[in-house]
N, C-alpha and C positions, 0 to 999 in steps of 0.2 A: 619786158614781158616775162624772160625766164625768171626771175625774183618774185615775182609775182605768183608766179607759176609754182614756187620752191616755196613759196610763204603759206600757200593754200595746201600744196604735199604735208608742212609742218604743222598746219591745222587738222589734213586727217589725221594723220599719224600721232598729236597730243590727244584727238577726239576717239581716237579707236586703242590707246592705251588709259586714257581715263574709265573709257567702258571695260575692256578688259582685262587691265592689269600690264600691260606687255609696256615693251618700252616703245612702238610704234614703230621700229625697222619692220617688221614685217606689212606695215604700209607704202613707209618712206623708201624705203630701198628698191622695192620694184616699180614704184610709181617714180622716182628721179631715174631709173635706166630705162624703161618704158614708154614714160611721159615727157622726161626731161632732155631724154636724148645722152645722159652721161655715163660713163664705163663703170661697171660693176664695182672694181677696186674702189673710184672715188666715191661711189653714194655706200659702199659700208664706211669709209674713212669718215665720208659726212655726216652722216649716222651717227656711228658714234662720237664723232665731235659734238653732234648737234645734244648727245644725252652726258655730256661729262660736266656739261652748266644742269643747276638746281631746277632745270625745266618741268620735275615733277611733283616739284613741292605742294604747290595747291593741292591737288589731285591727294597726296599723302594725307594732306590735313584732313577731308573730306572723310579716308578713309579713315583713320585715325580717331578723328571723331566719333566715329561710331562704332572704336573700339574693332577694326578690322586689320591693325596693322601688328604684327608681331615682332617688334622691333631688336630681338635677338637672330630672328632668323634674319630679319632684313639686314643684320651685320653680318653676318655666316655669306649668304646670297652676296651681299659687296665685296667681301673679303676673293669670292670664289670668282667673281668678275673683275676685280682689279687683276688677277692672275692671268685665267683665260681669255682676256681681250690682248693682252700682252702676246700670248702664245697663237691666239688664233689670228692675231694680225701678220704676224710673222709666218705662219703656213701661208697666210692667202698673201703675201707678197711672191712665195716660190709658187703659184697656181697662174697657168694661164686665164684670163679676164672669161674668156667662153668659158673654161673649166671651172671658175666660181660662179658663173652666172648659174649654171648646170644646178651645180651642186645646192646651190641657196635656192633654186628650184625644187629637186627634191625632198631638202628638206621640209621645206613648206607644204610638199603635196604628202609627205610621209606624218607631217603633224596633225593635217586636215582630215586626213585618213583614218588615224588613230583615235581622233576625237568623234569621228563620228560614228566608228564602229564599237566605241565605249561608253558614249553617252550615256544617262540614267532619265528616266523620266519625273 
């Protein structure tokens, strides 16, 4: 049943990164500590395990297609994430498990926040 359950998380989270671009942790990660029952640390570990396979390819092509991708930035943006997922795994290993849950909270309410009080119509 939890596979099941972790297969449908990987269904939102490809379905809400095809809508908006993100890589779907901010689905997957609160819905497997939430949903799944698993500790903070492992569902970012999972996370990003689950985005280091070609799982976006489709989605790229779509965009691509229709001349949406800017494939110089998209190497800048990789180059800047092969760095920082390096750096940012290694803080959240010295981070107690409540003190990353916290924090990936925040951040999520400080991006929700941002977004809505700059929206354009």
């Amino acid at each position: 049943m939890l596979y099941f359950q972790i297969a449908l998380i990987g269904l939102a989270g490809g379905i809400v990164s095809g809508l908006f671009g993100i890589g779907g942790a901010v689905v997957m990660i609160p819905a497997m500590v939430l949903l799944a029952k698993i500790d903070q640390h492992t569902a970012n570990g999972t996370s990003l395990a689950a985005l280091v396979l070609p799982v976006g390819i489709l989605g790229v092509l779509e965009y691509y297609k229709r001349g949406q991708v800017n494939l110089p930035f998209a190497g800048l943006l990789a180059s800047g994430i092969l760095v920082g997922a390096l750096l940012g795994a290694r803080l959240a290993g010295r981070l107690d498990d409540l003190v990353l849950r916290r924090a990936f909270a925040v951040f999520l309410i400080l991006v929700a926040v941002r977004m809505l009080l700059t929206s354009k119509r």
